[in-house]
C-alpha positions in Angstrom: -39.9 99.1 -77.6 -42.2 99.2 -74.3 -45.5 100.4 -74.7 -45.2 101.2 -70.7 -43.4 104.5 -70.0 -40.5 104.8 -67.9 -40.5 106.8 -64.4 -38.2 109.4 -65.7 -41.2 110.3 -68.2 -44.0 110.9 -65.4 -41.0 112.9 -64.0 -40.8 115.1 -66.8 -44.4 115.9 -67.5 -45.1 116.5 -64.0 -42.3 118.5 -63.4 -43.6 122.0 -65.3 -41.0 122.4 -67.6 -38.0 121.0 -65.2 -39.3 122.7 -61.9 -40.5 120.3 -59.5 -39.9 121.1 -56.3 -35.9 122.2 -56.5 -36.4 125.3 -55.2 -38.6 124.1 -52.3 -35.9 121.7 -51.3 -32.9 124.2 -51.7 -34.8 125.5 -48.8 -35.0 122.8 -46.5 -31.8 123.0 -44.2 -32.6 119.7 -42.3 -31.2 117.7 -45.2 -28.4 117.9 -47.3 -29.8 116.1 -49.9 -32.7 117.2 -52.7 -36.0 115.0 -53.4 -35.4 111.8 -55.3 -38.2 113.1 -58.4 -36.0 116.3 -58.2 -32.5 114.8 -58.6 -33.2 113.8 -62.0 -34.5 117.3 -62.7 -31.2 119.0 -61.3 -29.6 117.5 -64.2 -31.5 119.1 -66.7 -29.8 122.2 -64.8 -26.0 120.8 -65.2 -25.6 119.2 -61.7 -25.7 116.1 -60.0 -26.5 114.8 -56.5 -23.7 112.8 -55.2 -22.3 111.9 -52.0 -18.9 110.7 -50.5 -19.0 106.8 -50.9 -15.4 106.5 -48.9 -17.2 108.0 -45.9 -20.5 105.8 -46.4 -19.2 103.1 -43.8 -18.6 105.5 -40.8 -21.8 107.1 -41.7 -23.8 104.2 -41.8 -22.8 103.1 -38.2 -23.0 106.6 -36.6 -26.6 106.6 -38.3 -25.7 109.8 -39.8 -27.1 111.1 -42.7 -24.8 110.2 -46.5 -22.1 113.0 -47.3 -24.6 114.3 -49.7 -22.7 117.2 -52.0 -23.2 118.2 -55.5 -21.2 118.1 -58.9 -21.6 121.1 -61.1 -21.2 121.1 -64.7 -20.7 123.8 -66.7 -21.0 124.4 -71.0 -18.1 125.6 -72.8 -19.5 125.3 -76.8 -16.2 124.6 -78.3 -14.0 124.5 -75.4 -13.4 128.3 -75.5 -13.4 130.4 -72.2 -11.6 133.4 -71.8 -8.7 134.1 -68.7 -11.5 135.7 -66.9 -13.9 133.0 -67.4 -10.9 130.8 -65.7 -10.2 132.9 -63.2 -14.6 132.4 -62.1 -14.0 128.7 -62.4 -11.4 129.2 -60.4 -12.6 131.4 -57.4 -15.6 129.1 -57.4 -13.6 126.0 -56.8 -12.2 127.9 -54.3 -14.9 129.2 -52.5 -17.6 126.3 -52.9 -16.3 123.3 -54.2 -13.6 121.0 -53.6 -10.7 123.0 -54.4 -9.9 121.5 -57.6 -11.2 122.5 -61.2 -11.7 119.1 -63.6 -11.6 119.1 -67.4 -14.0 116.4 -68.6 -14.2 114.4 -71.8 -16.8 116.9 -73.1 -14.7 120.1 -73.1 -16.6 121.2 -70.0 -15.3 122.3 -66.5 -16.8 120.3 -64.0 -16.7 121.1 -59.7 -16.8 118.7 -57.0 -18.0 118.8 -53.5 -20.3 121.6 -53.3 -23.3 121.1 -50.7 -26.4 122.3 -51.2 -26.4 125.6 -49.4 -24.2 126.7 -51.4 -25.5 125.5 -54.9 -27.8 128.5 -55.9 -24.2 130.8 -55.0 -22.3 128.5 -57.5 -25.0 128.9 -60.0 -25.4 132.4 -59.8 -21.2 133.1 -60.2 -21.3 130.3 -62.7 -23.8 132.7 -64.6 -22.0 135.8 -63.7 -19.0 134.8 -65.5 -21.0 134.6 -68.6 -21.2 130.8 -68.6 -24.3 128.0 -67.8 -24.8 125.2 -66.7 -28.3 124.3 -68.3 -28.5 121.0 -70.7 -24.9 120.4 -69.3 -26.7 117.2 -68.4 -30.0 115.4 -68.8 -32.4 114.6 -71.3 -31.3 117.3 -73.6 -28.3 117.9 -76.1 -25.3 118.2 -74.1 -22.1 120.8 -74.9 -21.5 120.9 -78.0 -17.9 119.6 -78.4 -15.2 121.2 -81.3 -12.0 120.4 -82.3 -9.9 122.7 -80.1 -6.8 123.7 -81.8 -6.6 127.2 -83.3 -3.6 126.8 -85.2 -4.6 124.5 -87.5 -6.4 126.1 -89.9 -9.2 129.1 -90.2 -11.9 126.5 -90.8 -11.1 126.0 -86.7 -13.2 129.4 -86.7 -16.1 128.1 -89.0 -16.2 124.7 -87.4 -16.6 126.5 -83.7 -18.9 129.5 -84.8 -21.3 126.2 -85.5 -20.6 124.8 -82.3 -22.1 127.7 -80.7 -24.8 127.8 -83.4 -26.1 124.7 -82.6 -25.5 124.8 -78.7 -27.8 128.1 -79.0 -30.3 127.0 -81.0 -30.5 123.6 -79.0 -30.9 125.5 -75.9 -33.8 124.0 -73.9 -36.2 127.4 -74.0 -37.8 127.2 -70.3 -37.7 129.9 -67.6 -36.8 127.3 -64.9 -33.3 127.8 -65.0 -33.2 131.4 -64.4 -36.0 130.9 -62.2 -35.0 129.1 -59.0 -30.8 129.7 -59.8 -30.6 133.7 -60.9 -34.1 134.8 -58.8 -35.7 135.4 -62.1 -39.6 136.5 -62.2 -41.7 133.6 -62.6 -43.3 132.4 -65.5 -47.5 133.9 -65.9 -49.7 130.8 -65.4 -51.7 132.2 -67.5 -49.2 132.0 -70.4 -48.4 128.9 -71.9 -45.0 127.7 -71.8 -43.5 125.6 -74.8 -40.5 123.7 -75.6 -40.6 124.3 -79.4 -37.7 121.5 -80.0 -38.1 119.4 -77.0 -41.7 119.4 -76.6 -43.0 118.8 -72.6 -40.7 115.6 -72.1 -37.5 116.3 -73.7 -35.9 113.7 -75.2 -35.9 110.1 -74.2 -32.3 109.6 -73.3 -28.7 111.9 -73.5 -28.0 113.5 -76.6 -23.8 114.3 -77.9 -22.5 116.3 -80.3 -19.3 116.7 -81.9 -17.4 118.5 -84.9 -13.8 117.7 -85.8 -11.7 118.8 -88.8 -9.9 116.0 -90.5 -7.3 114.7 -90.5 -8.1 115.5 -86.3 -10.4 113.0 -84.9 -9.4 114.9 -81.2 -13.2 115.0 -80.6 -14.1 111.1 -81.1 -16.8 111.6 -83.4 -17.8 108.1 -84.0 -18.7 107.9 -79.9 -21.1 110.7 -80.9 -25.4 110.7 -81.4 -24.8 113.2 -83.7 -21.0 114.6 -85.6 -20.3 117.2 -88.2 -16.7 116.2 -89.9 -15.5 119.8 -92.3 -14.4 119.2 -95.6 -12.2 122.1 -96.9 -11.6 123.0 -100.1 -7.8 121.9 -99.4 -7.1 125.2 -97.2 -9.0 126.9 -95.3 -12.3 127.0 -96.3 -15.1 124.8 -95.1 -17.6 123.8 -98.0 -19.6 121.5 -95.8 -20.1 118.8 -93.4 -19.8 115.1 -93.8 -22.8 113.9 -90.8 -22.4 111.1 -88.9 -25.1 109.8 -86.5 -25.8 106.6 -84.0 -22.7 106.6 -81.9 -22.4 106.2 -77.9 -20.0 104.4 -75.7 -22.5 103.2 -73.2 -23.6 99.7 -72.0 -24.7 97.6 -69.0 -22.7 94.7 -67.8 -24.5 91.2 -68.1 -26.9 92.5 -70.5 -26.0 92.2 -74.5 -28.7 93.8 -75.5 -27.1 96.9 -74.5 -23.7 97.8 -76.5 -21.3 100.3 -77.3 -21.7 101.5 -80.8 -20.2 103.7 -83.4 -21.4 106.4 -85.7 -22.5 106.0 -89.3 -22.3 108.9 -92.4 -25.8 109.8 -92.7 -24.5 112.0 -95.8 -23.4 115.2 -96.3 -24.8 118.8 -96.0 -24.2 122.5 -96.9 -22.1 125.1 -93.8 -25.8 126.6 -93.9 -28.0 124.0 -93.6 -26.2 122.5 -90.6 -28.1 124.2 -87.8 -31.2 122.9 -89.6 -29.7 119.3 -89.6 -29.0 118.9 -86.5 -32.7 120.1 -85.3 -34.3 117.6 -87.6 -32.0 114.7 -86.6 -32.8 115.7 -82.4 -36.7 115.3 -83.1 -36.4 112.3 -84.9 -34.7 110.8 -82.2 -37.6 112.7 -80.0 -40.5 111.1 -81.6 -38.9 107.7 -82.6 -36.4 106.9 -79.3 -37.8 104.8 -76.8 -39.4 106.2 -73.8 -39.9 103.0 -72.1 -36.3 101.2 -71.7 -33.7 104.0 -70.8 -31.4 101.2 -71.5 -32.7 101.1 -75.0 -33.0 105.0 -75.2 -29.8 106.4 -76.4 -30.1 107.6 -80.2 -27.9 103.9 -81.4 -30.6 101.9 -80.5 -33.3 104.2 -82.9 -31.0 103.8 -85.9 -30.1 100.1 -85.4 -34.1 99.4 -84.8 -35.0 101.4 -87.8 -31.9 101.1 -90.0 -29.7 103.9 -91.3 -31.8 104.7 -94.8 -35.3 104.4 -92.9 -33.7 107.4 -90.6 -32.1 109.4 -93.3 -35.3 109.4 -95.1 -37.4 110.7 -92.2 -35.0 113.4 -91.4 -34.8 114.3 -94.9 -38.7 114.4 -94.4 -38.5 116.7 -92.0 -35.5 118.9 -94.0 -37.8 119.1 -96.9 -34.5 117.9 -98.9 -32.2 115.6 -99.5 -28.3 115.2 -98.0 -26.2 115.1 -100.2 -23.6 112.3 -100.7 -20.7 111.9 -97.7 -17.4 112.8 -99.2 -14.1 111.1 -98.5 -12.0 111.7 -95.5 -8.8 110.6 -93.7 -8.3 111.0 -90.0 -5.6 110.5 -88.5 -5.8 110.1 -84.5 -7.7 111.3 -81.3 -4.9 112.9 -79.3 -3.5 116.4 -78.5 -0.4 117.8 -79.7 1.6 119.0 -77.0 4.0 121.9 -75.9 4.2 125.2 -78.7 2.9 125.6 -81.8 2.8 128.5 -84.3 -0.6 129.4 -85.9 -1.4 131.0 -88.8 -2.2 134.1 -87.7 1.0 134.5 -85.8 -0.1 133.5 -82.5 1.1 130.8 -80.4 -0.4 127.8 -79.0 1.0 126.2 -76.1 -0.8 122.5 -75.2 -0.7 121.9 -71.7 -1.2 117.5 -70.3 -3.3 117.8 -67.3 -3.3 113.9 -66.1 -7.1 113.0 -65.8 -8.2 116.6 -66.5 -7.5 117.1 -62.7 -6.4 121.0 -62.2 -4.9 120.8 -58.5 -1.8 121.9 -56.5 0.0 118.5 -55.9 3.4 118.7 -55.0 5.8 120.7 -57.3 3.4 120.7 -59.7 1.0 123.6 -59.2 -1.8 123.4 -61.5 -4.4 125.3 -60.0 -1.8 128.4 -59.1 0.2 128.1 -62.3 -3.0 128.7 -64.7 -4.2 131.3 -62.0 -1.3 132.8 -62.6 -1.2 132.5 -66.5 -5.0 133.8 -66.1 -4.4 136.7 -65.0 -1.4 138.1 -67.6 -3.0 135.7 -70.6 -4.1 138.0 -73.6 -5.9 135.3 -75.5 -8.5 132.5 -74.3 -8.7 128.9 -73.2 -9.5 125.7 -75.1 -10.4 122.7 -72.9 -9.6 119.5 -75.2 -11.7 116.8 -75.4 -8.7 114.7 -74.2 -8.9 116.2 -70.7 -5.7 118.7 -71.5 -5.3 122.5 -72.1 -4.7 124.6 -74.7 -3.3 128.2 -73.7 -4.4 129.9 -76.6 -3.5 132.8 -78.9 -0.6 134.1 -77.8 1.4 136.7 -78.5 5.1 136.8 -79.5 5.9 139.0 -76.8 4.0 137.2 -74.4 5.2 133.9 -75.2 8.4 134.5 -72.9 6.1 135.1 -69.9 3.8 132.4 -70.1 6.8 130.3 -70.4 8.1 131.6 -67.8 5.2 131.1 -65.0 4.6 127.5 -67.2 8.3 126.5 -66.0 7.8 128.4 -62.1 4.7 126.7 -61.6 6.3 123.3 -62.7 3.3 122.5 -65.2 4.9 120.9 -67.8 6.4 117.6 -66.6 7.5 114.8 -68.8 4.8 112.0 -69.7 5.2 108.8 -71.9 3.7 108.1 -74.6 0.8 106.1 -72.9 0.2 108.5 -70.4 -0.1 111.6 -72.4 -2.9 108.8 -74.0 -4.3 108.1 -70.9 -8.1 108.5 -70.1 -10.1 108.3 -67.2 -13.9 109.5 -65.3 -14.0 110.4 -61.7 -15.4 107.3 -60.9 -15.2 106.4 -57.1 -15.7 108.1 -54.3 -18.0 110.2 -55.5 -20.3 108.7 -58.7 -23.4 106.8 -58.0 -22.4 104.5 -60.8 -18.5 103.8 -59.9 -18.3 99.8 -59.6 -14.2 100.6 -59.6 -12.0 103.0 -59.3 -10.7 104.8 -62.2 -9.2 108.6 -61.8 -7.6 107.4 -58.3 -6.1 104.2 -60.1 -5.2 104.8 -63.9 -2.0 106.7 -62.9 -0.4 103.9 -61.1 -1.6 101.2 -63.5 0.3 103.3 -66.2 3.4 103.8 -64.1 3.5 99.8 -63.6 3.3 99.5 -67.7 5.6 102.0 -68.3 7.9 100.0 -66.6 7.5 97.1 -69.5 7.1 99.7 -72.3 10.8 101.3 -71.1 12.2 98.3 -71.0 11.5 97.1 -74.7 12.3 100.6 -76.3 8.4 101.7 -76.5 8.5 104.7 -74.2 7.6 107.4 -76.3 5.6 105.3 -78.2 1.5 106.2 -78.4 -0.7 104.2 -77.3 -4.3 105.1 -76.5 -5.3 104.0 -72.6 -8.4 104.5 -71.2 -10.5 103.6 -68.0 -14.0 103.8 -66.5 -15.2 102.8 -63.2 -18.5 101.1 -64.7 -19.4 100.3 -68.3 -21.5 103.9 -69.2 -18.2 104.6 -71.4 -17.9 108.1 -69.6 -14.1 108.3 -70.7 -14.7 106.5 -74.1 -12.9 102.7 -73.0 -13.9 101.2 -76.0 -12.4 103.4 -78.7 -9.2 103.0 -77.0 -6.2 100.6 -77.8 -6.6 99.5 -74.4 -9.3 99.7 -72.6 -10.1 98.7 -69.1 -13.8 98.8 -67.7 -15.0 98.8 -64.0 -17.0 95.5 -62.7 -16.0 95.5 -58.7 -13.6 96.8 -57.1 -10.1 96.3 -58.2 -11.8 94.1 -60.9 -11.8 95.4 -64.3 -12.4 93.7 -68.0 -9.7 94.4 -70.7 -10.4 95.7 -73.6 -8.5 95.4 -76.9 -7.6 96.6 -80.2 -9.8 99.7 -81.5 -8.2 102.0 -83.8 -6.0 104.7 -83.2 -8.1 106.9 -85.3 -11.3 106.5 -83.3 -13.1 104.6 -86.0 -13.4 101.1 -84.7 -13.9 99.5 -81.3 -12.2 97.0 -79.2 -13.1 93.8 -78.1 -12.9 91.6 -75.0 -9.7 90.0 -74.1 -9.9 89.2 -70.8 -12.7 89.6 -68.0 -13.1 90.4 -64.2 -8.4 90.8 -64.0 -6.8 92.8 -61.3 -3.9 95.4 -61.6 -1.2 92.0 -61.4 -3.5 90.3 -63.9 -3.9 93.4 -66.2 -0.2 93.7 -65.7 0.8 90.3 -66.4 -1.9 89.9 -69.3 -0.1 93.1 -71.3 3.6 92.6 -70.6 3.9 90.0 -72.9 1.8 91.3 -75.6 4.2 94.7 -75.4 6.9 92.8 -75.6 5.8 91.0 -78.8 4.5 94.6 -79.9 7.8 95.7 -79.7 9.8 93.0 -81.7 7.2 92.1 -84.3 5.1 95.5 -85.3 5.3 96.2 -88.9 6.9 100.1 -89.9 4.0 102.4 -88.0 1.9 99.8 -87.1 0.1 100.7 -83.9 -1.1 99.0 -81.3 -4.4 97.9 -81.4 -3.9 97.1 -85.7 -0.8 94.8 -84.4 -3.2 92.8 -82.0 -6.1 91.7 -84.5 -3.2 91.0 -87.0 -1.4 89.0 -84.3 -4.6 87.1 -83.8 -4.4 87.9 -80.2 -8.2 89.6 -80.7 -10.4 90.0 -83.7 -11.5 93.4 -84.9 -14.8 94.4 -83.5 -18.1 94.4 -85.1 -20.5 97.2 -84.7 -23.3 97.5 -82.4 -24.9 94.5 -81.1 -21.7 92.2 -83.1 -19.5 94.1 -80.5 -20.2 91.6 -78.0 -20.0 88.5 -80.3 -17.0 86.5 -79.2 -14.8 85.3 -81.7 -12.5 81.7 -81.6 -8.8 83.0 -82.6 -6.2 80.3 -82.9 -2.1 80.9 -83.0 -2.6 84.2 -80.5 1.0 85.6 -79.9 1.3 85.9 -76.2 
């Protein structure tokens, strides 16, 4: 750990509590762009500067100013919005953004394309419709993701009520936000303004939260800092929470000292003394992360330099008591159940595939105007799925016949393999800084081309978890999926194999710096010997390790070790 702070921290102590200067610059009409201190503040705020890397070139030789526009993020604790919450998201895509609504990985609605006049607008209808967008991103705990699926049991109510619980209470507490976004009164000077969780600097690095209910794993709790797993009594009642802490999908290429890593049980604790838990373990990783290396920030690299008891003990410290043992539990996969199902209340629950999370008019299938139009007749809520899909929620038995209806006018549910309703990917290019690839804009065709093989052997239902990212930050999750391809140039990815179809292991390196014909040609023959020689259920990523074809991964810094494998079936 560096003894030298990293800019991000003067940033933060000189920035009053996340002001700056943002609402000097949303002034200044000669730029599109804000401040370079101040774009790391906006994220504390749930947006992102960005600009249009397609149009960079033409730009650049006009000597025109970069396509500078922003990406808004808002909170959904849970995934839950209600129709007129959608219907907002909606008119603000509209109006200000791109024209599209995206469903991230994080159960969060995400816009596109707005430029900075008209930030403060989206901010303020963003808040109008009873939603935020503060600690949406930065240094801060991020939305609070839940397992979204109401008809599986009434602990779904328990396990959400915490995810708002904890998205409240980890809140960051400073009147910035509503300062320079709603016109909110400024704060005395004379009063002193505290961050009673955060303290002045926040945390060192992003901070990600989960609950799932077993045997669901839909939220991918071992790619969490921080997961709460319910254990039921056998039915419906949650009698506490197994916690798991350390995960994050994160890395840098060339650099092994950085690495994706998953979660370990930290034990287990009481429905009541969650909240508290989840506090303790935030300002552990506050006063213990590093605050020199954001490469060596994340909460992972705290527990793997201190160790997993050494951290239990200091946030048991903090609890004033101990957690109590981690009890036993069985998941069984990280997807979404599709089409209709019957909860036990007596409402319905329709789970809509949105490809990439992407809600858009293209061709005969009408996203954007479908939902619009389910919106506005819809007498129960929204769940955005950690998956990137939709859950229309809570419906009625008499309604079920119209949603059905505008569902089949709209054309929104078309048929998907069994890879693509898998299928995973961030925005990547043209409009993240980070993109080294393309990965939105490409994953389609890439699964259309294996779909092809997997048809032709018999597989095309099968499931098998796909997921891509235009750069090695793990946005989508790449390395907790059976296949996973990473960004390094672009049209140059590395291939990733053989995590579990649960969630709870990672894959490993099978082939670097391939194209789409070499990704193509690398996996056709594996399929093909998936398809012959799997064992009764095997999946996937099991039947590669036991193949030979890749060994099973090893956790945090062992991801990267490179294992000799003789006999490989190819």
């Amino acid at each position: 750990m560096s003894d030298k702070l990293s800019p991000n921290e003067g940033i933060k102590t000189r920035s009053q509590f996340l002001r700056g200067t943002i609402a000097e610059g949303l002034e200044r009409s000669i730029t599109g762009a804000l401040a370079d201190d101040d774009t790391q503040l906006t994220k504390f705020h749930g947006t992102y500067q960005q600009d249009d890397r397609d149009l960079r070139p033409e730009r650049r030789k006009k000597k025109m100013e970069q396509a500078y526009s922003f990406m808004i993020r808002v909170r959904v604790p849970g995934g839950v919005c209600t129709p007129e919450q959608w219907l907002a998201m909606d008119q603000i895509a509209t109006d200000y953004a791109n024209g599209t609504l995206r469903l991230t990985t994080r159960q969060a609605f995400q816009f596109h394309g707005v430029i900075k006049s008209n930030l403060k607008r989206s901010m303020q209808a963003i808040n109008a419709s009873l939603l935020d967008t503060i600690a949406a991103c930065g240094d801060v705990n991020r939305n609070v993701m839940c397992n979204p699926n109401p008809h599986q049991s009434r602990a779904h109510a328990k396990a959400l009520d915490l995810a708002k619980s904890v998205s409240d209470h980890l809140t960051p507490r400073t009147a910035a936000y509503h300062e320079i976004w709603l016109n909110g009164e400024k704060v005395d000077d004379s009063k002193v303004e505290e961050e009673p969780i955060y303290g002045a600097t926040y945390l060192p690095r992003k901070f990600k939260m989960a609950i799932a209910i077993p045997p669901e794993n839909d939220v991918d709790v071992y790619a969490q800092d921080l997961s709460f797993v319910a254990i039921t009594d056998g039915g419906d009642e949650v009698i506490g929470y197994n916690v798991m802490v350390g995960g994050g999908m994160g890395m840098t290429h060339g650099e092994p000292e950085t690495y994706p890593r998953t979660a370990d049980l930290l034990g287990f604790c009481a429905p009541e003394q969650a909240v508290d838990v989840a506090e303790k373990v935030v300002t552990v990783q506050r006063d213990f992360g590093d605050r020199g290396n954001r490469k060596h920030a994340r909460l992972k690299y705290t527990i793997e330099d201190m160790g997993v008891r050494a951290f239990r003990t200091e946030v048991e410290r903090r609890l004033g008591y101990a957690l109590a043992a981690p009890r036993d539990v069985l998941f069984e996969h990280t997807g979404d159940r599709y089409g209709w199902v019957k909860g036990h209340t007596g409402k319905w629950h329709f789970t809509l595939f949105i490809q990439n999370g992407r809600v858009a008019d293209l061709g005969d299938q009408r996203l954007l105007s479908g939902l619009r139009a389910i919106a506005e007749v819809h007498k129960g809520d929204f769940r955005l799925t950690a998956n990137q899909n939709l859950v229309i929620a809570n419906v009625g038995a008499r309604q079920k016949k119209v949603i059905q209806g505008l569902i089949d006018d709209y054309g929104l549910e078309q048929a998907a393999s069994g890879l693509r309703r898998n299928a995973m990917a961030c925005v990547a290019l043209p409009t993240c800084g980070l993109a080294l690839a393309e990965s939105e804009r490409y994953l389609p065709d890439l699964v259309t081309a294996l779909d092809r093989v997997l048809t032709s052997v018999g597989l095309a239902e099968d499931e098998i978890v796909i997921r891509m990212t235009g750069c090695p930050n793990g946005c989508a999750r790449p390395y907790l999926a059976e296949i996973g391809l990473v960004g390094r140039s672009p049209g140059v990815y590395n291939l990733y194999l053989g995590a579990a179809f649960d969630g709870s292991r990672m894959n490993k390196l099978y082939r670097q710096d391939v194209d789409h014909d070499a990704i193509v040609d690398a996996l056709t023959p594996l399929l093909e010997a998936y398809a012959r020689e799997r064992h009764e259920g095997e999946r996937f990523g099991d039947f590669v390790i036991r193949r030979g074809i890749v060994a099973a991964s090893g956790n945090g810094a062992a991801f990267h070790e490179q294992v000799v494998l003789t006999g490989a079936a190819t």
